[in-house]
C-alpha positions in Angstrom: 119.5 76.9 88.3 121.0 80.0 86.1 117.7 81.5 87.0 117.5 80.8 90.8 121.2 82.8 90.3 119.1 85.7 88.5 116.8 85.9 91.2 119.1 86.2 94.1 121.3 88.4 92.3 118.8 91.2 91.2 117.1 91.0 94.4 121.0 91.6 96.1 121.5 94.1 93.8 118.8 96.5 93.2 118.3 96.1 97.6 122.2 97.9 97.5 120.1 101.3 96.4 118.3 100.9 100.3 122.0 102.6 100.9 120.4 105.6 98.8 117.8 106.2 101.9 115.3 103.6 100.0 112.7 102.5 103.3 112.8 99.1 104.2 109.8 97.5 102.5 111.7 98.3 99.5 112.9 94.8 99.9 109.7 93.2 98.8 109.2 95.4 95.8 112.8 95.1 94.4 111.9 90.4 95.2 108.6 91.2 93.6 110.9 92.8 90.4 113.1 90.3 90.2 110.5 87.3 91.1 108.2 88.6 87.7 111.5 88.7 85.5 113.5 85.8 86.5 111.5 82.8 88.4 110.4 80.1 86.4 108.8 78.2 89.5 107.6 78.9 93.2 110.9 77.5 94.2 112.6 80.2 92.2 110.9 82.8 93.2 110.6 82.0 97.0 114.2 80.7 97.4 116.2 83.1 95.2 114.7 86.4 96.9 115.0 84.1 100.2 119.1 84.1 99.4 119.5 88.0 98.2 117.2 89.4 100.4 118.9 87.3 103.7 122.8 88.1 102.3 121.8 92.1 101.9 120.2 92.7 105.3 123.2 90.4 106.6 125.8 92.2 105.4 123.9 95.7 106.2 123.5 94.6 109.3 127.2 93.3 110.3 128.1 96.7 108.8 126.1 98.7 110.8 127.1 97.3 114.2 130.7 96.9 113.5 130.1 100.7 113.0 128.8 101.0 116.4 131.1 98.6 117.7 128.2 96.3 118.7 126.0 98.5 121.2 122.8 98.4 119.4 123.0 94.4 118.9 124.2 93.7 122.1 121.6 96.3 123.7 118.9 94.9 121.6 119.7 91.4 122.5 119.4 92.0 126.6 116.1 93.1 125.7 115.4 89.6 124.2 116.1 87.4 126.7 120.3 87.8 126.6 120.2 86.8 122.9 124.0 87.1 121.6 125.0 89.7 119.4 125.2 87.4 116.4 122.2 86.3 117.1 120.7 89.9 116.9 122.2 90.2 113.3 121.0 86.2 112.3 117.1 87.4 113.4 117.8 90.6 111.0 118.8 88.7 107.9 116.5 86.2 108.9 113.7 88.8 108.4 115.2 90.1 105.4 115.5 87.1 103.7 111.4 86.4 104.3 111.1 89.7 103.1 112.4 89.0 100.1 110.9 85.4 100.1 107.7 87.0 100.0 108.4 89.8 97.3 110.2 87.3 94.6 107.0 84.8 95.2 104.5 87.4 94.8 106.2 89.0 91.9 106.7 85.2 89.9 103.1 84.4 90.9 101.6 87.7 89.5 103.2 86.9 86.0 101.7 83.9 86.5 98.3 85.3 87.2 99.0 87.4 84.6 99.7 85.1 81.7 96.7 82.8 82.1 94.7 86.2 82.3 96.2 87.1 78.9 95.8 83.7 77.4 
């Protein structure tokens, strides 16, 4: 579990220096980083950059539009059907969190890969 924690928390972490002007794919390098280091299973690796990844684009993205007092969710939601804004901002962490998913998994099954290749 500690490492699941580990996982979650570097992929949070490091995905704070996208604030630096870092582009978005950045996500799934910095999962990738924390998936080689820190997941001891697919689990690991999938959920914990699942959890960091989701929580940072989350919170970047409730940031954003209570900066913009909600036009750009609200405008992006009429062009999907009348989604609400919370909605909007749910899709966005959604993705971010998938994102990561995919970086941590990738990065824990290239050590993996890596290993057995050394063995």
């Amino acid at each position: 579990m500690r490492n699941f924690h580990l996982v979650h928390a570097t992929t949070f972490s490091t995905g704070l220096l996208l604030a630096a002007g870092l582009p978005w794919w950045m996500t799934a390098v910095f999962g990738a980083l924390a998936g080689w280091l820190w997941a001891k299973s697919n689990g690991q690796g999938f959920w914990g950059g699942f959890v960091g990844a989701l929580l940072l684009w989350l919170i970047f993205a409730v940031v954003r539009d209570v900066d913009n007092e909600g036009i750009l969710s609200t405008r992006m939601g009429a062009l999907f059907m009348g989604l609400p804004r919370w909605g909007v901002l749910g899709i966005t962490g959604l993705l971010g969190g998938l994102l990561g998913a995919t970086g941590a998994l990738t990065g824990y099954r290239a050590r993996v890969w890596w290993q057995a290749k050394q063995a």
